[in-house]
KELO-721662 format. One record per atom (N, C-alpha, C): x, y, z. Coordinates in pm, whole numbers, plus 50000, padded with zeros to 5 digits. Layout:
// residues N
XYZ ...
// end
This chain:
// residues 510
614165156990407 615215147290435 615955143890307 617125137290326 617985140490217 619225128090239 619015119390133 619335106290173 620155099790025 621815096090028 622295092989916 622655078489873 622675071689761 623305062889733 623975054689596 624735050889615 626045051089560 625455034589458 625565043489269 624975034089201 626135033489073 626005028288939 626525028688835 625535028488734 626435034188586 626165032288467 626855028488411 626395023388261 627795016588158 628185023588035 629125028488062 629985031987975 630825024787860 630835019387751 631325009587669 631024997487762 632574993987801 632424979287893 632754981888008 632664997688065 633364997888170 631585005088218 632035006888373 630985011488448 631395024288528 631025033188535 630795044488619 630195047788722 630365054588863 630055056488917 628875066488945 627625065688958 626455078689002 626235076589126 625695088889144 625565096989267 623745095789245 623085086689344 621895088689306 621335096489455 620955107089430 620065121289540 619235119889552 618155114789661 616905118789666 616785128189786 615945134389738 615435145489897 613885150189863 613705143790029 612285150290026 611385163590076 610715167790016 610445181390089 608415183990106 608565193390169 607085195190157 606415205490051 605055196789979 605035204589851 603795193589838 603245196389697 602645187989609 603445174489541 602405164389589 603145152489617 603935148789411 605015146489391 605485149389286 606775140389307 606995133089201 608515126289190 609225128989084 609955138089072 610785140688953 612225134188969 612755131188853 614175126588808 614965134188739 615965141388762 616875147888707 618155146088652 618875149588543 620465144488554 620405135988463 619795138188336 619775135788185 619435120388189 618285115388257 617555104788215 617165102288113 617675086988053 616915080487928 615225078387972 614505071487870 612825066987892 612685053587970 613645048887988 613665036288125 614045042788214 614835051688258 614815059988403 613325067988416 613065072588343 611845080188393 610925074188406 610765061788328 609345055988391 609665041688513 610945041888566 611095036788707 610135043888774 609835059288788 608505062688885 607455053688923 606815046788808 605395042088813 606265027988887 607235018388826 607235009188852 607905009689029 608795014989034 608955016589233 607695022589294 607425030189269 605675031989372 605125026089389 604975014889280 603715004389283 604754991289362 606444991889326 607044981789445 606974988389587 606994996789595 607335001989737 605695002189801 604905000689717 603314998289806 603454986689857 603084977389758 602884963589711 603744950689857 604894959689877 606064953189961 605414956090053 604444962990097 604414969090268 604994977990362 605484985090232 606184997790292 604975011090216 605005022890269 604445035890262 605475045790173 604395049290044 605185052789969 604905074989971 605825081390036 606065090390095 605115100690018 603645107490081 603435117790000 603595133689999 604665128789944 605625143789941 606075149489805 606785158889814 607545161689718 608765152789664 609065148889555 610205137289592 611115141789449 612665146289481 613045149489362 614365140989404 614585138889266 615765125189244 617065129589134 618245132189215 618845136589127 619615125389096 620375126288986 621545113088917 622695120788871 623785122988951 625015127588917 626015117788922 626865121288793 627145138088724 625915137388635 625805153588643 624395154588558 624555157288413 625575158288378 626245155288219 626545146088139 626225134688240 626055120088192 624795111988177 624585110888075 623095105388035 623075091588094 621725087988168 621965078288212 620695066588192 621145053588136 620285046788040 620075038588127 618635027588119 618375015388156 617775019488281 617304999188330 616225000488449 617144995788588 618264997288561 618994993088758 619205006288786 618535016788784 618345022788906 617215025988957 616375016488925 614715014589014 614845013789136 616334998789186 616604996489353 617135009489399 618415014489360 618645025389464 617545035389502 616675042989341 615925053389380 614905044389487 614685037289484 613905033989627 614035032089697 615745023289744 616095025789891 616565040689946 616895047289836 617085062589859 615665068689907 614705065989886 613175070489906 613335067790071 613035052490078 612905046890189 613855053390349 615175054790275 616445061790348 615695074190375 615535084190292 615155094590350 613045096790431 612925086790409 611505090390501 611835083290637 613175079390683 613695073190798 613065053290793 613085044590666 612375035690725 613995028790715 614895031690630 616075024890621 617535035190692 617855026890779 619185032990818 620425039890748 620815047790710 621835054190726 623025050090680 623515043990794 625005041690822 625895032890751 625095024290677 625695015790570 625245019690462 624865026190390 624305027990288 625445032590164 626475041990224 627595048890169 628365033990154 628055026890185 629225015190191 628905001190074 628225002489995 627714990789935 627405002289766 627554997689637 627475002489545 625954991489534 624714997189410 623314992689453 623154992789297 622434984389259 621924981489107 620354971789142 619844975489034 619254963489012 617404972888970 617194961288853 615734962688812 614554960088933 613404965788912 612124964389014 611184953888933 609954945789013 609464950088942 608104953288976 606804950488962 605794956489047 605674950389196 605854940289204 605594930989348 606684931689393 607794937089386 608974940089448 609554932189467 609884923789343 610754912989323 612434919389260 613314919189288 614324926489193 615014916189098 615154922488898 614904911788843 616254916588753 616904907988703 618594909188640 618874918288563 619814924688570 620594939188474 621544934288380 621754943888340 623484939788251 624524947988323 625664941688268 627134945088313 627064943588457 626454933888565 627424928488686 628564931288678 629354925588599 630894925488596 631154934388603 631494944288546 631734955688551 631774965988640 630184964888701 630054970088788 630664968188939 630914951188919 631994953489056 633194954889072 633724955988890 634934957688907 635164970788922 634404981888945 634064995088982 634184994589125 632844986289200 633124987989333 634464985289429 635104977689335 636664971989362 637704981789334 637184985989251 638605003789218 638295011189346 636935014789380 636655026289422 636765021289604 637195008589623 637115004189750 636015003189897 635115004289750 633664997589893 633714982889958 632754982190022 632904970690079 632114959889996 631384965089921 630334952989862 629444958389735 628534949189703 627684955389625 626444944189563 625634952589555 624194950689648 623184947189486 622714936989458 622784934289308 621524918889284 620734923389203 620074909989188 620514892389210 619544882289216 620564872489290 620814866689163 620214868889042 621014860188901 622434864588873 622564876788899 623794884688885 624874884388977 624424872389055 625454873489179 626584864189121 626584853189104 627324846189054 628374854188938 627734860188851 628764868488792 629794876988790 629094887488945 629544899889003 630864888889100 630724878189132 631014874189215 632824871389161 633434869989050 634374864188987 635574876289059 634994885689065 635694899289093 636224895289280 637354891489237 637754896289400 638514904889488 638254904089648 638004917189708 637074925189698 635854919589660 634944928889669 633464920589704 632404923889812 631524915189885 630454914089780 629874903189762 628734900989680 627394897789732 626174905989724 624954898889778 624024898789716 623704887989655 622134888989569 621224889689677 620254897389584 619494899789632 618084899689542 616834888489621 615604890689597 613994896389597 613774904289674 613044914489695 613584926689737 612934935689758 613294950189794 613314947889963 611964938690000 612364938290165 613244931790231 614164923890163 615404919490185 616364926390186 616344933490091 617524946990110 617454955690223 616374956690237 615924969590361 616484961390481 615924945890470 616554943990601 617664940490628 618804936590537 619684935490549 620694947590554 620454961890522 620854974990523 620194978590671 619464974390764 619014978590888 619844963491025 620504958290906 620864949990998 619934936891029 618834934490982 617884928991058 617934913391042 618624909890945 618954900490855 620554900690800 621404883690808 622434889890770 622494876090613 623404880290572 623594873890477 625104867090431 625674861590347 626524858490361 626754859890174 627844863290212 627954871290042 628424857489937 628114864189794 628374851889689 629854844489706 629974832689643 631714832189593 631454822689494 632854821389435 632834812489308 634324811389326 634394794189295 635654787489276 636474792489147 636974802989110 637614798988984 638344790588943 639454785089056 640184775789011 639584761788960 638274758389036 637714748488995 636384751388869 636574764788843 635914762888735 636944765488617 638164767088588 638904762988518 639334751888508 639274740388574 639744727288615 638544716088540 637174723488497 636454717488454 636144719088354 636694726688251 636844733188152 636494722588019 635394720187987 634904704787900 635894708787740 635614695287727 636474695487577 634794699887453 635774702487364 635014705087238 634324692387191 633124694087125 632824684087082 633244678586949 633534688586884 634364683686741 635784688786765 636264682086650 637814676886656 638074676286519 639634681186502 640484674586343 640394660086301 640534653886420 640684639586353 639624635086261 638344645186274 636994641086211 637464641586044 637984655786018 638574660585895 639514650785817 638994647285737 639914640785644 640304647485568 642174641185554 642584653685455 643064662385458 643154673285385 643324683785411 644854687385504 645834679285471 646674681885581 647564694785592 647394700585456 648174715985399 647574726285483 646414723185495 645534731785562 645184735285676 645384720985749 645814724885918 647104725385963 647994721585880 649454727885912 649114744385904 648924747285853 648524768185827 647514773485972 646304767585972 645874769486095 646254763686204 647124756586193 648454752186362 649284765586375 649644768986251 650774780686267 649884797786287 648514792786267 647984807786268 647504807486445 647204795286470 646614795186617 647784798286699 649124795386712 650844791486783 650984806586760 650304816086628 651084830686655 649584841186655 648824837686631 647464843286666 647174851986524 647484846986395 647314852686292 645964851286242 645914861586145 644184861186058 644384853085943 643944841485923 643744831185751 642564832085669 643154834885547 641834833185490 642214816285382 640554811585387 640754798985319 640214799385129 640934792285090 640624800384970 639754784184889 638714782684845 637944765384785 637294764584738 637074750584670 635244749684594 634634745684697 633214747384648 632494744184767 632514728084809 632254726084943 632074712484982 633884707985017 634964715284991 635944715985010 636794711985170 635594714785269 635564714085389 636164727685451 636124737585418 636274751785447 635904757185587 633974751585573 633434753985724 634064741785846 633764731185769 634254722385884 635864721485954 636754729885865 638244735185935 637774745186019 636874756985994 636684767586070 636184761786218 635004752686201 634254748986310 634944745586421 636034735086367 637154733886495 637844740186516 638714750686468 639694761786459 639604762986649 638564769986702 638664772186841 639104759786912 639664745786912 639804732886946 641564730386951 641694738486888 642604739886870 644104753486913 643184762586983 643914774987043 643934770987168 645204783187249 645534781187382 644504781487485 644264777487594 643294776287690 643664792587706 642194801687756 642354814187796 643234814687980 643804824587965 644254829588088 643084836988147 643064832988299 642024844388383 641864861188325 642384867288321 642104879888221 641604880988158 642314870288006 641834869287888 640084865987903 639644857287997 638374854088023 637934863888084 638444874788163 637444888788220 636874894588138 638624897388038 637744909587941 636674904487837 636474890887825 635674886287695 634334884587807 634444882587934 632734878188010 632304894488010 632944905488042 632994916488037 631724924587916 632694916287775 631934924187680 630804920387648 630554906187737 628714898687707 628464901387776 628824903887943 628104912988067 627244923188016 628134930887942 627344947387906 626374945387794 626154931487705 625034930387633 623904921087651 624164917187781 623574910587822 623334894087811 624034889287709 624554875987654 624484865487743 625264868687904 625834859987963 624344854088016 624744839888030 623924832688124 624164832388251 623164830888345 623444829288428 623954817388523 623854805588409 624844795488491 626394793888442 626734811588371 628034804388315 628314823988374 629034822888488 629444835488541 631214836988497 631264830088434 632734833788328 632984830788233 633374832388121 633614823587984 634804819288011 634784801487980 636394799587975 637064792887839 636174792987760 636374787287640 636474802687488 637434801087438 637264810587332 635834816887246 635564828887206 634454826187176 634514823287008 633564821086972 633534817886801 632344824286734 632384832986704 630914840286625 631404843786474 630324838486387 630404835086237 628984843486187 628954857586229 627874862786143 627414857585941 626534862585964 626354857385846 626144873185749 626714869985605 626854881085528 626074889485477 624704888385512 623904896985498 624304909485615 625154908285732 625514920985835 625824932685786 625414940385863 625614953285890 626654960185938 627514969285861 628664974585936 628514977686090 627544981386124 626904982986279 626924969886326 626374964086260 626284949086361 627774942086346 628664946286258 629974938386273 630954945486356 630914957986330 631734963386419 630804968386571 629894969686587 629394981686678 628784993086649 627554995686705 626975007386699 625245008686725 624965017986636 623525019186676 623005030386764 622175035386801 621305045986873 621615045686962 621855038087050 622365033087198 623195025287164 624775031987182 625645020387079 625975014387185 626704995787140 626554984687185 627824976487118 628214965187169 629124960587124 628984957486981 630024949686867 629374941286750 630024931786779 630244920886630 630274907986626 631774907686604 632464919086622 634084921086645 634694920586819 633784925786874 634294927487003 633384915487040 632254905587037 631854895987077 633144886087071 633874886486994 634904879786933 636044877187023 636604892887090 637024896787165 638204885887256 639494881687177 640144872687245 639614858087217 639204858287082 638634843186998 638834844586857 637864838586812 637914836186639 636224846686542 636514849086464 635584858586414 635904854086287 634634842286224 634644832386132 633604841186008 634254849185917 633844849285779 633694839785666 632114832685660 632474829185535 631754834485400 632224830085298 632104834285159 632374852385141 633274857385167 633924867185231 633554878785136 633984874584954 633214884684925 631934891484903 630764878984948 629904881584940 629024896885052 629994895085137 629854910985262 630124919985161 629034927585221 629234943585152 630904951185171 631114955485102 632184963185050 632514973785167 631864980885205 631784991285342 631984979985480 631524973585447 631514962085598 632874959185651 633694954885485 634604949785494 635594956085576 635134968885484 636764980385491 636194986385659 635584983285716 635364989585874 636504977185984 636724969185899 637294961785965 639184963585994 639454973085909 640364977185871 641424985886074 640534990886117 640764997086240 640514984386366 639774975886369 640004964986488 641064956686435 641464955586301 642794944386270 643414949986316 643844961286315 645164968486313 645544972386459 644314977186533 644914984486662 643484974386825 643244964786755 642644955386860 641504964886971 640664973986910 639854979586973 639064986286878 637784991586884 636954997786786 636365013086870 636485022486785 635865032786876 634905039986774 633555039786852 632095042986806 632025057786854 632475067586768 631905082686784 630315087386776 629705094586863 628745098786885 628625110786936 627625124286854 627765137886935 627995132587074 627175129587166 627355130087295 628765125687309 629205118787272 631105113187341 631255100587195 632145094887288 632855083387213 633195069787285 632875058887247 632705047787322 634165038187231 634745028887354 635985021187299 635125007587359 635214997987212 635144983187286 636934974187237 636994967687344 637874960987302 638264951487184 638414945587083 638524939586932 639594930286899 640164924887026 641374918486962 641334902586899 640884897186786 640394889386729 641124882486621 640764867186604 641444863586503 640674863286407 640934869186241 640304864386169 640354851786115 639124848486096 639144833986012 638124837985893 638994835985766 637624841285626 637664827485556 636854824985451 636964814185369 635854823885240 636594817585145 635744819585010 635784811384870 635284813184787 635874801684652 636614812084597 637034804084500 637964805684424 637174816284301 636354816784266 635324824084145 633954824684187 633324829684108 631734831584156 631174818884127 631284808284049 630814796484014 631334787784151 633144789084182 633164781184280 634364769784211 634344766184145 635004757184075 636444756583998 637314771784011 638284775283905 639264765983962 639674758984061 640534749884121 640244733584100 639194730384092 638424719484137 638844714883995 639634700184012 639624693683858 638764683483838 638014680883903 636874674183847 635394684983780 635454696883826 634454705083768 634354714783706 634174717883574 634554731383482 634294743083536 634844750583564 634714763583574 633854774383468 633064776683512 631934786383357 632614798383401 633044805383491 633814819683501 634944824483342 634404837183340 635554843183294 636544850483347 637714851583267 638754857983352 638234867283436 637534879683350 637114891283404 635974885583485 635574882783487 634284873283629 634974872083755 636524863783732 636834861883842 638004871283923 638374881783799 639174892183829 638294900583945 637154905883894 635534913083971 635474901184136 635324895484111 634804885584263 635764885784336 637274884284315 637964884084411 638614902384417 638384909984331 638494924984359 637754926484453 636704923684517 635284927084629 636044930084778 637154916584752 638224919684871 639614927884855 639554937184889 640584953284901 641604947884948 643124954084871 643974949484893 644604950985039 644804966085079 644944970885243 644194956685339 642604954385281 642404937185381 642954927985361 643564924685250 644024913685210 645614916285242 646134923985293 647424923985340 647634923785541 646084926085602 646074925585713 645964907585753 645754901485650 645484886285622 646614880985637 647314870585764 648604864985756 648694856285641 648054847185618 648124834285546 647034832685457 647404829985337 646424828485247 646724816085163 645544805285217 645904791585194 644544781985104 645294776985000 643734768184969 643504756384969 642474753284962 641474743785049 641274733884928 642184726584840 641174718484770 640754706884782 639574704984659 638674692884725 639214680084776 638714674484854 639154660984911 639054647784830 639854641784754 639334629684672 639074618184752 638234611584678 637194602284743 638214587484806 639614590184776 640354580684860 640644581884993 640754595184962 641064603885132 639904600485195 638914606085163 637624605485233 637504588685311 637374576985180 637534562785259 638564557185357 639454564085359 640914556985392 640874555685588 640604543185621 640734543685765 641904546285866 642364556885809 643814564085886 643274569086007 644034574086152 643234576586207 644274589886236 643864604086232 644604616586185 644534616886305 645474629086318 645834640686465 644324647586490 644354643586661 643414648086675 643584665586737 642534670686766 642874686986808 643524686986941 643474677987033 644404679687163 645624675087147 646054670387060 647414668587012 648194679686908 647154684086852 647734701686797 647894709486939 647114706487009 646084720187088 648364723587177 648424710187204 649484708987323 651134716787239 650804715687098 652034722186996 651714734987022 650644736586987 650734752786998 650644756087148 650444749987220 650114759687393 651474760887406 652884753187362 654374755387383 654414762487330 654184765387197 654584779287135 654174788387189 652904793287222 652304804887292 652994803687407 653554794287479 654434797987629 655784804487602 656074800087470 657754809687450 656774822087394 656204825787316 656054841487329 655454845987462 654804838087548 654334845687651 655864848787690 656694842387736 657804844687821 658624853687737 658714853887591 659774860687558 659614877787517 657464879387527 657354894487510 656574898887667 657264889887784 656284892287880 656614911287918 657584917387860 658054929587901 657574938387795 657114932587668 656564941987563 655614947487519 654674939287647 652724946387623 652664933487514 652774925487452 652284916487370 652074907087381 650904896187344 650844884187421 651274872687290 651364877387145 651404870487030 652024872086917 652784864286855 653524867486710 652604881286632 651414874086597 650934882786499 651004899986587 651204904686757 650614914786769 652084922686783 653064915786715 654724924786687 654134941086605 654784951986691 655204959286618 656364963786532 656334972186444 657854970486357 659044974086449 659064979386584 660394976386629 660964961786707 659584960586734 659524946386797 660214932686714 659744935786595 659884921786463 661444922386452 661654938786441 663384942386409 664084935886498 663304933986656 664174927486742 663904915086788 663464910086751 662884892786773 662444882186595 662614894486511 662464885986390 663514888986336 664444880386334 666264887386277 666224877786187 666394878286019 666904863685938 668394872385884 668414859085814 670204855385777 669884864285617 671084863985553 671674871485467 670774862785343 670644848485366 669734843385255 668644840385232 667874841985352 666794844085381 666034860185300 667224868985355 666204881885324 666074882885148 667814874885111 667574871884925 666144868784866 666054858984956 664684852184909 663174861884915 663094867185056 661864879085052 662094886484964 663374893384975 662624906184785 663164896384743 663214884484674 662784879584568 661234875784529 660464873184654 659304870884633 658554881784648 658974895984698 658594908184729 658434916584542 659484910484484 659604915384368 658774912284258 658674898984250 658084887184183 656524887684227 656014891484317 654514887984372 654094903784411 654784912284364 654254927384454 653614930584556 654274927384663 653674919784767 654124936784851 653334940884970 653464952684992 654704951385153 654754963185194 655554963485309 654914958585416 653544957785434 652824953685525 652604938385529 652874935685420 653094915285386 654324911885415 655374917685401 656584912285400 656584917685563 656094921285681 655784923485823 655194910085826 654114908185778 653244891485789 654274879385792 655264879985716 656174869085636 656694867185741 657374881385821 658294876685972 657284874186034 656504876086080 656054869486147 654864859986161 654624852286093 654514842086072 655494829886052 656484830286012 658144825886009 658434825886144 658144835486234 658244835086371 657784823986399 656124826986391 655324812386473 655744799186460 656264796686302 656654784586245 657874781186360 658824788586373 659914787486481 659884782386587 658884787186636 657944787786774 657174772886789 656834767986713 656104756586682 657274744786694 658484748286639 659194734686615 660574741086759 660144752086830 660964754286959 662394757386930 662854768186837 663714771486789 663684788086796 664624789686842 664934804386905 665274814486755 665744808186644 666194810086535 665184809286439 664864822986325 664004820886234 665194814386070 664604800486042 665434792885907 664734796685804 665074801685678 664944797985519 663924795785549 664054781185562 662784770785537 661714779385570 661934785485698 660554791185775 659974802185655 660774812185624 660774815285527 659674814385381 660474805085339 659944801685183 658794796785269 658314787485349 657024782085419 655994793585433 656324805785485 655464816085488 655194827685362 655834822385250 656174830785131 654934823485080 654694809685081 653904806485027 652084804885070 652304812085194 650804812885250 650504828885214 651514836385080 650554847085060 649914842984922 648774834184897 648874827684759 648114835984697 647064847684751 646354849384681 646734861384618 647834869784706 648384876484637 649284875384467 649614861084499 649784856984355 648704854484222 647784848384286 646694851784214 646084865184149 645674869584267 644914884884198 646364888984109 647704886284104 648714895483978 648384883683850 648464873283864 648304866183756 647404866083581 
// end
């Protein structure tokens, strides 16, 4: 007997369709798996035999060979324990037939025939939704997740004899759902805020204008400067995500398994601040079984560097391909995997290796050449993918006392969500959702300045040796500034304003 059903694998962040075959024959009782199984497919054997006893079903002694097509696709992990066993079951006649072609099937075993959570739900039904099944058939933690995807039926599911009976009809069920609208509607506020920040007001003017055009800043300070505590709120301050924007980012924690299960969508930006001991693998992606990194975790948020040169030198420069083209691709003999990368940077570092070359209350022990070496660590090609380069100095102890009561982040948050609504509307035809993601024909046609304006760039182009790829930054960032104060027109002002957030380029010539 010879009995099929219709499963997936994951491919980067996307999911694929397999063909899982079982057929049984007469022979020496034997279960083989074919069709380039990893060491979690092959030892599903032991663990479905011992579910398919255990449940009260008869586990077939026959010949039992299990194919997984396409058989050129290696196929990893434990969700296909459920199909190969309702495929078992299907072909010794205990499960019907006739629905089986109609439902895509995942999900871990485990000995007592409990079925227990996978990765990439998402994905996987946004598969069953291309391919136009009716449903798909999936542990019950994973339901809520699978569930965001619509047009397509959701049923968790908790034992194996639940499946059987609900595939025989015997039992009906009533498939997952989830409110999105009301889970965008509940969308909690941050717990920290600008208004906490004293100070510093140079500094969140720059990150207002990097959040309004979606640029990368680096912060430049002594320590205690408040560097981290600008970063911490930085996300408090960006546009609420659009439904999409939240697929593709639940998407890339689906496939690593990240997501919780009481949070079946992300609706808040994400914020991940590895720390500098990482690994080019762990920042960008990769590994033996490659996997997302702490670039594509990022994925449509903030990706918080601090003390910047302290990252290895190789780390850095890998970063060079997700700035530029908002995706990372992990080559491997077997193929090549794309995760998505479109991220803001946020870096911060001091000023010298001591920390202090700014700070006028504290001597600086650096020498020139000390601090020429520390800030060389960061490569110029990165330091030109950097919109704004702004510094952070210390807060004097008046600021700190002074009972003013500052702008808080929902009063930025509402400046910039107008700005981000005129670029949504004004590149809704250009594939772009943001100032910073202009290409050079794009800038030519939406970043136009006046005759004294451009005086001024090669003047500062000349004066600061500032490359062609900065003076791209200048428009646009000058853009955002525009955008911010709702002016269709890039001014001077905007200008010289963004001339001066390349500071460090003035530095390292100095």
């Amino acid at each position: 007997m010879l009995a099929k059903i219709n499963s997936a694998v994951l491919s980067g962040v996307d999911a694929l369709l397999i063909d899982v075959e079982i057929d049984l024959s007469q022979g020496l009782p034997l279960l083989s798996i074919v069709g380039l199984p990893d060491l979690a497919v092959k030892e599903s054997k032991d663990r479905l035999r011992s579910a398919i006893k255990n449940t009260g079903f008869s586990f077939p002694v026959k010949k039992i060979t299990v194919n997984l097509a396409p058989a050129d696709l290696k196929k990893e992990g434990s969700a296909f324990d459920l199909p190969i066993s309702l495929g078992i079951l299907a072909a010794e006649g205990v499960i019907k037939k006739e629905r089986l072609d109609r439902f895509l099937i995942v999900g871990e075993l485990s000995l007592d025939g409990r079925i227990k959570p996978i990765k990439g739900a998402l994905p996987i039904a946004i598969l069953a939704k291309q391919l136009g099944l009716e449903g798909v058939i999936l542990p019950t933690e994973n339901g809520a997740e699978a569930a965001v995807v619509s047009g397509v039926k959701i049923f968790g599911m908790e034992t194996l004899p639940q499946v059987v009976g609900f595939l025989n009809k015997e039992n009906e069920l009533s498939p997952v759902s989830v409110d999105i609208p009301k889970l965008f509607s509940e969308i909690s506020t941050y717990a920290e805020d600008y208004a906490e920040v004293k100070g510093q007001a140079h500094a969140k003017r720059a990150l207002e204008i990097a959040a309004a055009g979606g640029h990368n800043i680096l912060m430049v300070g002594p320590p205690g400067s408040g560097k981290s505590m600008l970063a911490k709120r930085f996300p408090s301050i960006l546009p609420r995500m659009h439904f999409d924007e939240s697929l593709e980012i639940t998407q890339v924690h689906s496939v690593t398994g990240l997501l919780s299960p009481n949070t079946p969508l992300l609706l808040t930006r994400p914020f991940r601040a590895p720390h500098h001991t990482i690994s080019d693998a762990g920042l960008i992606g990769g590994g033996q079984i490659p996997r997302p990194g702490e670039v594509s975790l990022a994925h449509n948020g903030v990706l918080f560097l601090d003390e910047l040169p302290e990252f290895k030198r190789n780390v850095l420069e890998v970063l060079r391909q997700p700035l530029e083209e908002g995706e990372v691709t992990i080559a491997r003999a077997s193929g090549s995997l794309t995760y998505p990368s479109r991220f803001m940077l946020l870096a911060a570092m001091n000023p010298c290796p001591c920390g202090y070359f700014t700070d006028p209350q504290r001597n600086c022990v650096c020498t020139p050449t000390a601090i020429q070496r520390y800030r060389s660590k960061i490569s110029g090609p990165l330091l030109d993918r950097i919109d704004l380069h702004i510094e952070v100095p210390a807060v004097p102890f008046r600021d700190l006392t002074i009972e003013t009561q500052d702008e808080t982040s929902e009063t930025i948050q509402k400046r910039v969500q107008v700005a981000r609504s005129f670029q949504t509307n004004r590149y809704k035809k250009e594939g772009v959702r943001c100032n910073a993601q202009l290409g050079p024909k794009q800038l030519k046609k939406y970043c136009k300045i006046d005759e004294t304006s451009k005086a001024l760039v090669e003047l500062a182009m000349t004066r600061l040796g500032l490359s062609a790829r900065a003076y791209n930054r200048i428009l646009k960032v000058a853009r955002s500034m525009a955008d911010l104060e709702q002016r269709e027109n890039i001014s001077t002002q905007d200008i010289s304003e963004a001339v001066q957030y390349r500071s460090l380029d003035r530095k390292i010539l100095a």
